[in-house]
C-alpha positions as CSV (number, residue, x, y, z in Angstrom):
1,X,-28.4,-22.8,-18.4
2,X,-25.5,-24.9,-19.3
3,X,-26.5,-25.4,-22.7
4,X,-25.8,-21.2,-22.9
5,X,-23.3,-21.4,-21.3
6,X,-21.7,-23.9,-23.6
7,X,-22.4,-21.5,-26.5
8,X,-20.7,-18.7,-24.5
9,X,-17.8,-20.7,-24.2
10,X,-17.8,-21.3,-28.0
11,X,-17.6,-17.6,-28.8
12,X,-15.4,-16.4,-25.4
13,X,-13.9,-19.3,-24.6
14,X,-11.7,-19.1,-20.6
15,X,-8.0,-19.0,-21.3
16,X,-5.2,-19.8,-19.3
17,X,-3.5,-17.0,-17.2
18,X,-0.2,-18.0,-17.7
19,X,-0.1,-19.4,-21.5
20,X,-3.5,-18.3,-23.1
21,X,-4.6,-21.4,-24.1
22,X,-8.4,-21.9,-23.7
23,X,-9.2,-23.7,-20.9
24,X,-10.6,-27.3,-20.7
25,X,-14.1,-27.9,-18.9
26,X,-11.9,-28.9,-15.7
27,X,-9.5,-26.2,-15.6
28,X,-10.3,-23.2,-13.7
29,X,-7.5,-19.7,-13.7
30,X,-4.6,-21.6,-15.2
31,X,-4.3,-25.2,-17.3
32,X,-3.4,-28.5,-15.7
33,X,0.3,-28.1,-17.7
34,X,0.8,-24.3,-16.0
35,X,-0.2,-25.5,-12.9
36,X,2.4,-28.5,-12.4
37,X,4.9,-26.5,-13.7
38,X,4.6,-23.6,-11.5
39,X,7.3,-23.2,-8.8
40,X,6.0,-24.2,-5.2
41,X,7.9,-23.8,-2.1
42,X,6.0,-26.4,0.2
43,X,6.7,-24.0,3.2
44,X,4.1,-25.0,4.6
45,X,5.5,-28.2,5.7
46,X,8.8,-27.0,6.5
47,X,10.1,-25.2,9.7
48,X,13.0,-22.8,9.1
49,X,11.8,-22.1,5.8
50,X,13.1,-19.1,3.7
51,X,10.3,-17.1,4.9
52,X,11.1,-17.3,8.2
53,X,14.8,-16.8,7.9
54,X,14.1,-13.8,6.2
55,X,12.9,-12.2,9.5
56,X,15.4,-13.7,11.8
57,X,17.1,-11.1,14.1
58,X,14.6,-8.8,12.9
59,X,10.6,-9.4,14.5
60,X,10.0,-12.3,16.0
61,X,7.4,-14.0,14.3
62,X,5.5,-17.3,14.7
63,X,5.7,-18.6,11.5
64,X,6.0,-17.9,7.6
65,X,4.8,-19.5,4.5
66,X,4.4,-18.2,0.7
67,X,2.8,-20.7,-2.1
68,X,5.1,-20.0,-5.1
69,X,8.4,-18.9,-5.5
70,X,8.3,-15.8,-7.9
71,X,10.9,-15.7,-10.7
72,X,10.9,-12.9,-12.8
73,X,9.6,-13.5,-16.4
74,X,7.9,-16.7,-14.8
75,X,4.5,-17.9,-14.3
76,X,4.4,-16.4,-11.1
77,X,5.2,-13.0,-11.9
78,X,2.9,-13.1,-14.9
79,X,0.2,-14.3,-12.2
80,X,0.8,-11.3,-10.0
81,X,1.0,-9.1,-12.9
82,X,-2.4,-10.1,-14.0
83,X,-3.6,-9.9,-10.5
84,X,-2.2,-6.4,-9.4
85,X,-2.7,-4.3,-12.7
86,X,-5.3,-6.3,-14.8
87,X,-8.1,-6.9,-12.3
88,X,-7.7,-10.6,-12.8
89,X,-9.1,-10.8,-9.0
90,X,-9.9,-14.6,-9.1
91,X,-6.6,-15.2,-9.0
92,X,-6.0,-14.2,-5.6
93,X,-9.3,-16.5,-4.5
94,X,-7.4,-19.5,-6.5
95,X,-4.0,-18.9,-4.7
96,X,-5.5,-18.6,-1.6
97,X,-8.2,-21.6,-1.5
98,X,-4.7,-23.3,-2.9
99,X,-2.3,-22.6,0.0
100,X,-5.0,-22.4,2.5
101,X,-5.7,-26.1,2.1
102,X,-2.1,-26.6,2.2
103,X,-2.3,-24.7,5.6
104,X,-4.8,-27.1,7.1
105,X,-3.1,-30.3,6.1
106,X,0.5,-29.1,8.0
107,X,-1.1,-28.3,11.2
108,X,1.2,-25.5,11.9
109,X,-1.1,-22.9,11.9
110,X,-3.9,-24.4,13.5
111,X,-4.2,-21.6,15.9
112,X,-4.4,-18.3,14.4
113,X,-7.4,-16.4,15.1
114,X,-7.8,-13.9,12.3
115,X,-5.9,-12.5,9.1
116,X,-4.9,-8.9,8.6
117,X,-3.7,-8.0,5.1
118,X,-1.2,-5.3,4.6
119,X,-3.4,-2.2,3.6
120,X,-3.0,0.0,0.6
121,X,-3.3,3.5,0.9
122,X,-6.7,4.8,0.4
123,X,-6.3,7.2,-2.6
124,X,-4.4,4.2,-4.0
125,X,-7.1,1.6,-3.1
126,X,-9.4,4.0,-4.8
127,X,-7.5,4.4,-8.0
128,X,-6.8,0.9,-8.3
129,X,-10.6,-0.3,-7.2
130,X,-9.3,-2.8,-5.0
131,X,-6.1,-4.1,-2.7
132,X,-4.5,-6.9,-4.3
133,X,-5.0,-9.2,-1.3
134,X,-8.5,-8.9,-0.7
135,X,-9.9,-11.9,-2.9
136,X,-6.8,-13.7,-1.3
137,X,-7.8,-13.1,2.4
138,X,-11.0,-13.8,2.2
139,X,-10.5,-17.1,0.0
140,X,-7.9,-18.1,3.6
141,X,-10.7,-17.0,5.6
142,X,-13.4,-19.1,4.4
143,X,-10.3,-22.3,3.6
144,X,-9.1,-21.8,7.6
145,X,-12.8,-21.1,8.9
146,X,-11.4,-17.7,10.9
147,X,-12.5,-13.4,10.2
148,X,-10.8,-11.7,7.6
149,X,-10.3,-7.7,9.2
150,X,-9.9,-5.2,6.2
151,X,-9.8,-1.9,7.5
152,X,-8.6,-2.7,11.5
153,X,-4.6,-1.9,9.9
154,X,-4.3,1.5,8.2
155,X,-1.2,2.7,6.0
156,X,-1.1,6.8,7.0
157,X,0.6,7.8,3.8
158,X,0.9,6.5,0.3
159,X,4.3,6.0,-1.2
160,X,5.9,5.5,-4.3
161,X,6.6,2.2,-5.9
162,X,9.5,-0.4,-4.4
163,X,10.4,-2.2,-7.1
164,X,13.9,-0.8,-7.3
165,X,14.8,0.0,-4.1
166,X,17.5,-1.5,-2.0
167,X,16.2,-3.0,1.3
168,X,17.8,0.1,3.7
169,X,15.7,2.4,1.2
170,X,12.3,0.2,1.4
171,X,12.9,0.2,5.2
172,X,12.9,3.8,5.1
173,X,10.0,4.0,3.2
174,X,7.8,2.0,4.6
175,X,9.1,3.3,8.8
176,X,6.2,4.1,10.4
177,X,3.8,4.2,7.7
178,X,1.3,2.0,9.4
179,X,-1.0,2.6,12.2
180,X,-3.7,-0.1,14.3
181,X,-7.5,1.7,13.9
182,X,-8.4,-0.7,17.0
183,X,-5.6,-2.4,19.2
184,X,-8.3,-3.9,21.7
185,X,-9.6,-5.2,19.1
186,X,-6.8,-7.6,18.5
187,X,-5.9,-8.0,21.8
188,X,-4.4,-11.8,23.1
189,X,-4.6,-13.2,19.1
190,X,-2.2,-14.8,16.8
191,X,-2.7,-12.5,13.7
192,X,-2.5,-14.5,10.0
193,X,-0.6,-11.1,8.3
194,X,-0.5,-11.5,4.6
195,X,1.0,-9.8,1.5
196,X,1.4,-10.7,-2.0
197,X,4.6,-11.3,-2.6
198,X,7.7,-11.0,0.1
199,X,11.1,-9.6,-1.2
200,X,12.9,-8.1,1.7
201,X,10.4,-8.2,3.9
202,X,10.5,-4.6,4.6
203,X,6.5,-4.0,4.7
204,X,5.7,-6.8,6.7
205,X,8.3,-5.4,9.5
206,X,6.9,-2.4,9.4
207,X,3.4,-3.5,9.4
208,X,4.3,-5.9,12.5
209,X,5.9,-2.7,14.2
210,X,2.4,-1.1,14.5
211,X,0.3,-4.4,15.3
212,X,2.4,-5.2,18.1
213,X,1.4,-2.4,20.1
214,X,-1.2,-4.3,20.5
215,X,-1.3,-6.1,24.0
216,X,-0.3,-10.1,24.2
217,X,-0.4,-10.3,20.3
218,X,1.5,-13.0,18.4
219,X,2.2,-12.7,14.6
220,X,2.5,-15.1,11.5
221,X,3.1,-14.2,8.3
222,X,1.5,-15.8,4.8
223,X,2.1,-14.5,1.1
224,X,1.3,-15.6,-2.4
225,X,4.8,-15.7,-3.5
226,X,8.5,-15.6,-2.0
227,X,11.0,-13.8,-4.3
228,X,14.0,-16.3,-4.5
């Protein structure tokens, strides 16, 4: 089996994500160069981190953490890229087996009980073929040992993208697009919400809006990148 899949390797060899050079037998996603030089925000380990600013006087959440800062025309955004538009799903699993072992070694989110990504709409979803946080969630599931819930929050109507809008005009967007299938079901638990890649936060406030109708709820929030 190896010895075919050596051959493979000889004729479609792995390349890196970030640089397309073809991957050494150790290197997995991205090479060891790409790797040390992409940006990482060790939020993790910090309290009062940007992510958590970013929501002050806004929701009150827990805690906030994101693996890499994104830059645009950087390694980060060309990571996203590939992982939003190209199907390049295994790159969500190697972000989040990355930060979720960075999550287990700061101890400060030792007690969340389950992770709730922020939901595409389904006639998106379906065009698409998948939510760009599924691989991602499930890969913090399995690091943090706690259920991933897909489905339990629902976004009512799809909308256009926010690249280019102002924070006011995401706000307004995004009001009230999100509803809870299920709020017994997340009764009295510290949800793990998680998104891509945090800008102005606008989605993530509206998707903590509709989760805390749920009763005795708290919220954290985790992302793959942190727009700087």
């Amino acid at each position: 089996m190896k010895l075919l899949k050596d051959i493979f390797n000889v004729f479609y060899p792995d390349i890196c994500l970030c640089c397309n050079t073809t991957l050494t037998t150790n290197e997995h996603i991205i090479c060891l160069f790409c790797r040390n030089d992409l940006p990482i925000t060790n939020f993790c380990f910090e309290t009062n981190n940007l992510v958590e600013k970013t929501f002050y006087g806004r929701i009150p959440i827990e805690k906030g953490t994101a693996l890499f800062y994104f830059l645009k025309k950087g390694k980060t955004q060309q990571l996203m890229h590939r992982l939003k538009y190209k199907g390049n799903q295994e790159i969500g699993t190697f972000i989040g087996d990355w930060l979720g072992e960075n999550m287990l070694l700061s101890e400060r989110f030792h007690d969340i009980d389950c992770i709730i990504p922020v939901p595409l709409h389904y006639k998106k979803q379906r065009k698409r073929g998948y939510n760009q946080v599924s691989t991602f969630g499930i890969s913090l599931s399995k690091i943090l040992k706690i259920p991933y819930y897909e489905g339990v929050l629902q976004r009512k109507t799809a909308t256009n993208t926010q690249t280019k809008l102002i924070r006011f005009d995401r706000w307004k967007n995004v009001k009230e697009l999100f509803h809870v299938e299920n709020t017994n079901e997340l009764s009295n638990k510290h949800i793990l919400l998680i998104d891509d890649i945090i800008t102005t936060g606008a989605t993530l406030e509206a998707c903590y809006l509709a989760l805390n109708k749920c009763e005795n709820i708290k919220i954290s929030i985790a992302s793959m990148a942190y727009t700087k």
